[in-house]
ZAMARGU-4260 file (C-alpha; in steps of 0.2 Angstrom, whole numbers, plus 5000, padded with zeros to 4 digits):
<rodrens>
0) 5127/4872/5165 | 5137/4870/5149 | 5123/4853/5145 | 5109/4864/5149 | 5116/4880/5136
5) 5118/4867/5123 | 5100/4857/5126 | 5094/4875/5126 | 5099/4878/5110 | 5093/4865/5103
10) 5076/4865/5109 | 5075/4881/5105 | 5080/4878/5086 | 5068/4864/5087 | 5054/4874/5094
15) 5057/4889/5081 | 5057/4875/5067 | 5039/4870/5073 | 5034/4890/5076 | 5040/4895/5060
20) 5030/4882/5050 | 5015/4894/5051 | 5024/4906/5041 | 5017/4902/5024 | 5017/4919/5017
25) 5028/4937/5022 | 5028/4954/5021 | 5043/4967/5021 | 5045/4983/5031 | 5043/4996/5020
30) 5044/5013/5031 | 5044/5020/5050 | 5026/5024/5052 | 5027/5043/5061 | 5010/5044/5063
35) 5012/5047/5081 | 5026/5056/5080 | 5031/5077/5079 | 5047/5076/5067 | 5061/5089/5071
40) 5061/5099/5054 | 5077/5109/5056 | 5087/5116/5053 | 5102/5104/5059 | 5122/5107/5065
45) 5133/5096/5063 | 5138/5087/5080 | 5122/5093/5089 | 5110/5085/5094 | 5088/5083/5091
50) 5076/5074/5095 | 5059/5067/5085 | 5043/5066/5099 | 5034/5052/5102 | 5018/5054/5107
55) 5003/5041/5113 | 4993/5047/5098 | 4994/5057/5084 | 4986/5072/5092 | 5003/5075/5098
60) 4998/5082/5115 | 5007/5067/5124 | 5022/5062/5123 | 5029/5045/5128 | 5048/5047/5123
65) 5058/5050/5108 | 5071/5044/5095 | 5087/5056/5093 | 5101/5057/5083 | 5120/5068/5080
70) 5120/5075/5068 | 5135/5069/5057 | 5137/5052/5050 | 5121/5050/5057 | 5106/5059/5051
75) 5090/5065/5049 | 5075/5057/5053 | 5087/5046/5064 | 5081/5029/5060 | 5079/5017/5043
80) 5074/5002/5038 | 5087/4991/5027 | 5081/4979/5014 | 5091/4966/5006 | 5111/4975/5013
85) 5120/4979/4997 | 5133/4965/5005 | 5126/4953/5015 | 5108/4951/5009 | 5101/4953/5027
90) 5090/4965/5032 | 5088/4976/5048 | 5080/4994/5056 | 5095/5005/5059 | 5100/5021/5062
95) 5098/5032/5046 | 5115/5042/5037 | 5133/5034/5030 | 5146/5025/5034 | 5155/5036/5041
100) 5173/5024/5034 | 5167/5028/5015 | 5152/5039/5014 | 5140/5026/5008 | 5120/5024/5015
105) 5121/5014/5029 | 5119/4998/5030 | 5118/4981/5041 | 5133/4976/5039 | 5144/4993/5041
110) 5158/4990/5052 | 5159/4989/5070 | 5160/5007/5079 | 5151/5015/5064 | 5135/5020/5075
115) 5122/5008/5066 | 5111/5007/5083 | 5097/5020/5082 | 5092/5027/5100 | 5076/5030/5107
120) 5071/5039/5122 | 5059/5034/5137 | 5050/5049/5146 | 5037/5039/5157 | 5037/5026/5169
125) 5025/5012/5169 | 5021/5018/5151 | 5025/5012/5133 | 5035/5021/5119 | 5027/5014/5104
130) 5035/5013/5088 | 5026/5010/5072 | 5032/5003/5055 | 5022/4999/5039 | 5024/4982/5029
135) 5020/4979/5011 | 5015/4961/5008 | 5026/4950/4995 | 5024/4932/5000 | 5042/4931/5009
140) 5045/4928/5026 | 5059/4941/5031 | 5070/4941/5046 | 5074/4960/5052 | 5089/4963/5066
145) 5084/4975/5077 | 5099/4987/5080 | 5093/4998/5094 | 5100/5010/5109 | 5087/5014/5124
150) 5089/5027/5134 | 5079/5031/5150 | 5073/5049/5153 | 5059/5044/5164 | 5067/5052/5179
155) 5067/5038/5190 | 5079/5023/5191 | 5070/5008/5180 | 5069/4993/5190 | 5063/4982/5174
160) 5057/4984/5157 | 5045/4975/5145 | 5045/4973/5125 | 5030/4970/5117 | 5024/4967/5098
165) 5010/4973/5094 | 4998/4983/5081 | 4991/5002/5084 | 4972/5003/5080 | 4964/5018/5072
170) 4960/5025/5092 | 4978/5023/5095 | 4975/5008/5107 | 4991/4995/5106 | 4982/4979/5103
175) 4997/4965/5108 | 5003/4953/5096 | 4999/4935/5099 | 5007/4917/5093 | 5005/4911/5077
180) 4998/4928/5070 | 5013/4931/5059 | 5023/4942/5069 | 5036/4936/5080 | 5052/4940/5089
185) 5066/4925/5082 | 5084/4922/5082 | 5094/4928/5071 | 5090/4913/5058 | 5069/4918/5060
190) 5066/4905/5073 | 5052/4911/5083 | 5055/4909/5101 | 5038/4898/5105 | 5043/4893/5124
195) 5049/4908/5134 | 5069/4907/5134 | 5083/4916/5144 | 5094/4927/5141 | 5108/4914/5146
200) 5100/4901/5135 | 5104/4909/5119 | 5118/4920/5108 | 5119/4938/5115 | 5118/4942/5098
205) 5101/4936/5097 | 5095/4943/5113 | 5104/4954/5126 | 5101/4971/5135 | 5119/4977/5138
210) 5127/4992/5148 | 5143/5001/5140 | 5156/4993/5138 | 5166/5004/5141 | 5161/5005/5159
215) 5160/4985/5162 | 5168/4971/5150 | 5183/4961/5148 | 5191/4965/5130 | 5184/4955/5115
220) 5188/4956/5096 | 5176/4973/5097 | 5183/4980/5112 | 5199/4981/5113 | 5199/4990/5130
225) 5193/4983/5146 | 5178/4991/5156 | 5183/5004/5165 | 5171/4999/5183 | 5174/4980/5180
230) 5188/4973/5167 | 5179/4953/5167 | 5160/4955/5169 | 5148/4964/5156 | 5136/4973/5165
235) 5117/4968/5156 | 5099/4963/5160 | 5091/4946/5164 | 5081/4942/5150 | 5065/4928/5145
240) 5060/4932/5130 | 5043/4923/5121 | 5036/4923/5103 | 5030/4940/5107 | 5038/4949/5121
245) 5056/4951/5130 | 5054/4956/5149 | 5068/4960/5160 | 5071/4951/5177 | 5085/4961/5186
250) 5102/4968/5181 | 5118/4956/5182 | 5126/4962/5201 | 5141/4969/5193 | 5131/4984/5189
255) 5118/4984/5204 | 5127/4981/5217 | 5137/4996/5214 | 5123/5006/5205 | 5108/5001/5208
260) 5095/5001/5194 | 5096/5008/5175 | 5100/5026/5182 | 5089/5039/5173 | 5094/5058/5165
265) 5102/5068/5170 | 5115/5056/5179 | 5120/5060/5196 | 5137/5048/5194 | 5150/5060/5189
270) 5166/5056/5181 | 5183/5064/5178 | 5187/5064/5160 | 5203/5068/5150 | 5201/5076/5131
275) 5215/5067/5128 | 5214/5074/5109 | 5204/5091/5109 | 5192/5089/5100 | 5176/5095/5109
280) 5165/5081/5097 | 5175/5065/5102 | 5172/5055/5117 | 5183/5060/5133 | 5193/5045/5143
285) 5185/5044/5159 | 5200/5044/5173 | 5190/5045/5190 | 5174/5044/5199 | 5166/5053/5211
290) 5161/5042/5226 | 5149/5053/5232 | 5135/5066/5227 | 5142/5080/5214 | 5140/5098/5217
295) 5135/5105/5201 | 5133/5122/5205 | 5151/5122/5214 | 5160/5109/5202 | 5165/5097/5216
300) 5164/5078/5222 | 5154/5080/5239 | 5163/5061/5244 | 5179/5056/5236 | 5188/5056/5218
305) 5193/5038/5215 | 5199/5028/5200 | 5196/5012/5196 | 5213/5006/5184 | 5228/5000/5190
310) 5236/5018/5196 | 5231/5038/5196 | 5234/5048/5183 | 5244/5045/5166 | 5259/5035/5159
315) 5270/5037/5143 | 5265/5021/5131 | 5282/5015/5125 | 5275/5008/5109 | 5265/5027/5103
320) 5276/5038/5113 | 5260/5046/5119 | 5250/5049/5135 | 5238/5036/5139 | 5226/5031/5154
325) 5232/5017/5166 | 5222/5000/5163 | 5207/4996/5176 | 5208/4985/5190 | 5190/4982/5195
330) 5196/4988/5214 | 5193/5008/5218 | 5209/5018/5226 | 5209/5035/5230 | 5216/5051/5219
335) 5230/5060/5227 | 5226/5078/5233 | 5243/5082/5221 | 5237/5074/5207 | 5217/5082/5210
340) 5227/5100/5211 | 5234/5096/5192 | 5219/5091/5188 | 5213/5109/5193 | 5223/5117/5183
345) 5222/5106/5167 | 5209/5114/5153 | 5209/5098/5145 | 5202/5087/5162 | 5186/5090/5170
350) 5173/5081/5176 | 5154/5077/5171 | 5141/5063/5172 | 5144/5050/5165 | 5130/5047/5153
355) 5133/5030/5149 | 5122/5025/5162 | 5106/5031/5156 | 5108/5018/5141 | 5108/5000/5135
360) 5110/4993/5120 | 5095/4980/5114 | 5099/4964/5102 | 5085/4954/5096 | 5077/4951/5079
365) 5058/4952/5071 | 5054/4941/5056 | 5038/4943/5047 | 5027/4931/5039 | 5009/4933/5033
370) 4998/4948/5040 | 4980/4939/5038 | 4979/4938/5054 | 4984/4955/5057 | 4971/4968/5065
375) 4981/4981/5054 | 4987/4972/5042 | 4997/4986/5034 | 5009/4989/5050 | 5014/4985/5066
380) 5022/4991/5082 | 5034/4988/5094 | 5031/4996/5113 | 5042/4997/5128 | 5037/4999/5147
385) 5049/5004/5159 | 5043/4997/5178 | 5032/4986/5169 | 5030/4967/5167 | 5028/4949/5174
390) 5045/4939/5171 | 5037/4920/5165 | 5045/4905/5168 | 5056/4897/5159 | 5054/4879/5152
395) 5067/4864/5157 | 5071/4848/5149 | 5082/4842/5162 | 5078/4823/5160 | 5085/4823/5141
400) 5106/4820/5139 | 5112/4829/5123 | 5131/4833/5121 | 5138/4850/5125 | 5138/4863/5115
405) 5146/4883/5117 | 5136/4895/5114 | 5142/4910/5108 | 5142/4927/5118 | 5149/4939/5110
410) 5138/4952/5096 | 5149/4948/5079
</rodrens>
């Protein structure tokens, strides 16, 4: 496998090389085009939450999904577009606010943890939201990362999803995107995928459709923490990606064979969760599962409290002299009725859905070239499809011998 990941790679360089020959002029991405979309105008709280509409057109009497935001060191209109980082150069579509480490406008290359990822929000299944952005031309090929959060709200489990590229007409019909037409999806260096790839073939940086980490995930130089559900095995989607589309083909089993498909709001898995510093505006350590249905109306687990670390409950850490969480085994053992009375009486543990699960995070990179060929030439859009989408297949090179390469996995 490790001869195939590394003849991957270089095929695919080889392939982008050629693809992005036809690149000869650019164009940068100058604004989020909200044509189609019914702006929340305030007024805003800090730590609470709103939502911008997306609609199918700009009549706004259809909405397709959303994009939202917390207000705090993220901010209205919940989304930016980065030219040119005031550190690294690169450029990328991001969530909109500061850092929240010195107060500064957000950029590409903020720290980890700093909540660059902007999230939008699908309300229909088998139908696209469709984000818009307009472009000014320059003559310079520019590579944008795509830092993005998808959330579905569709109110069914999503099987599969499909990203496509594409433009919006006056009408509002999406017109797709096609090879060679200046508008691709690349790696992270502007190679244009020209031969439909997987997911396995290429850096997760590049492409990837993750669940939380902190649900599934052996600890990395980002995440210190092992999943709670699985300490080894990131939980994502199958991927092929093309010049100009990604489409999912099923989630890795350490999710589905638990869970099912991408669960939809408002989650029915319910957690126990410890405010281990109360502050309502922090995230809550999640201690337990349900194993079961959840009465909401009555506040109890209709199948069994488990927990998924190494013992119930909390220990003393030598090191901080504070309470912490058990770390997670992967296996699932029963709470004591003892420790489930505590829990009872304990103001600062209670239990609640665990919302990760309605969200995935999305890495993959655009790079525009010349619009000419451009049935808008001044913007483009970017639609996903819940339940929608044929998985193509995937090219292999089997008969050449090249030496093995590693590719990377983890998002630096």
């Amino acid at each position: 496998m490790r001869r195939r990941n590394g003849l991957w790679k270089k095929m695919g360089m080889l392939l982008g090389v050629m693809a992005s020959a036809g690149l000869a002029q650019g164009a940068t991405v100058t604004e989020w085009d909200t044509t189609n979309v019914q702006m929340y105008n305030g007024p805003v709280q800090t730590y609470s939450s709103y939502i911008n509409t997306i609609h199918k057109d700009a009549t706004f009497t259809y909405p397709t999904g959303g994009l939202t935001w917390k207000e705090r060191d993220t901010q209205a209109p919940g989304l930016s577009i980065v030219n040119n980082d005031d550190k690294d150069g690169t450029n990328c579509i991001m969530s909109s606010g500061v850092n929240p480490y010195d107060g500064t406008i957000k950029q590409c290359s903020d720290p980890f943890q700093s909540s660059k990822r902007f999230k939008s929000l699908m309300y229909r299944s088998g139908e696209g939201t469709v984000l818009q952005f307009k472009t000014t031309d320059d003559g310079t090929v520019k590579t944008y990362r795509i830092l993005q959060k998808v959330a579905n709200w569709t109110g069914t489990p999503v099987k599969d999803f499909t990203l496509e590229l594409g433009f919006v007409d006056a009408n509002g019909n999406f017109i797709r995107s096609t090879a060679g037409d200046g508008l691709g999806l690349s790696s992270g260096g502007g190679l244009l995928w020209s031969q439909p790839t997987a997911r396995d073939q290429v850096s997760q940086k590049d492409l990837g459709a993750l669940f939380a980490h902190g649900l599934f995930g052996e600890p990395d130089k980002h995440h210190p923490e092992p999943g709670y559900f699985n300490p080894n095995v990131r939980a994502e989607f199958d991927l092929v990606v093309e010049e100009d589309r990604i489409v999912s083909n099923g989630i890795s089993p350490v999710h589905s064979e638990l869970f099912g498909q991408w669960q939809t709001t408002p989650i029915q898995i319910y957690g126990m969760y410890w405010d281990h510093d109360q502050l309502w505006y922090t995230d809550n350590i999640l201690l337990a599962n349900c194993n079961g249905s959840f009465d909401e109306t009555k506040g109890t687990c209709l199948g069994i409290w488990e927990t998924y670390r190494t013992q119930e409950g909390l220990y003393t850490d030598p090191e901080t002299g504070e309470l912490a969480p058990y770390p997670p085994a992967g296996v699932p053992t029963p709470i004591s009725k003892t420790l489930l009375a505590k829990w009872a009486a304990d103001p600062w543990v209670a239990p609640a859905p665990i919302d990760d699960f309605a969200n995935i995070n999305l890495n993959y990179f655009i790079t525009v070239g010349s619009t000419a060929k451009w049935p808008t030439p001044g913007a483009f859009a970017v639609r996903i499809t819940p339940n929608a989408g044929t998985v193509p297949p995937t090219v292999s090179y089997i008969s050449l011998s090249v030496t093995s390469i590693k590719a990377p996995t983890a998002v630096k």
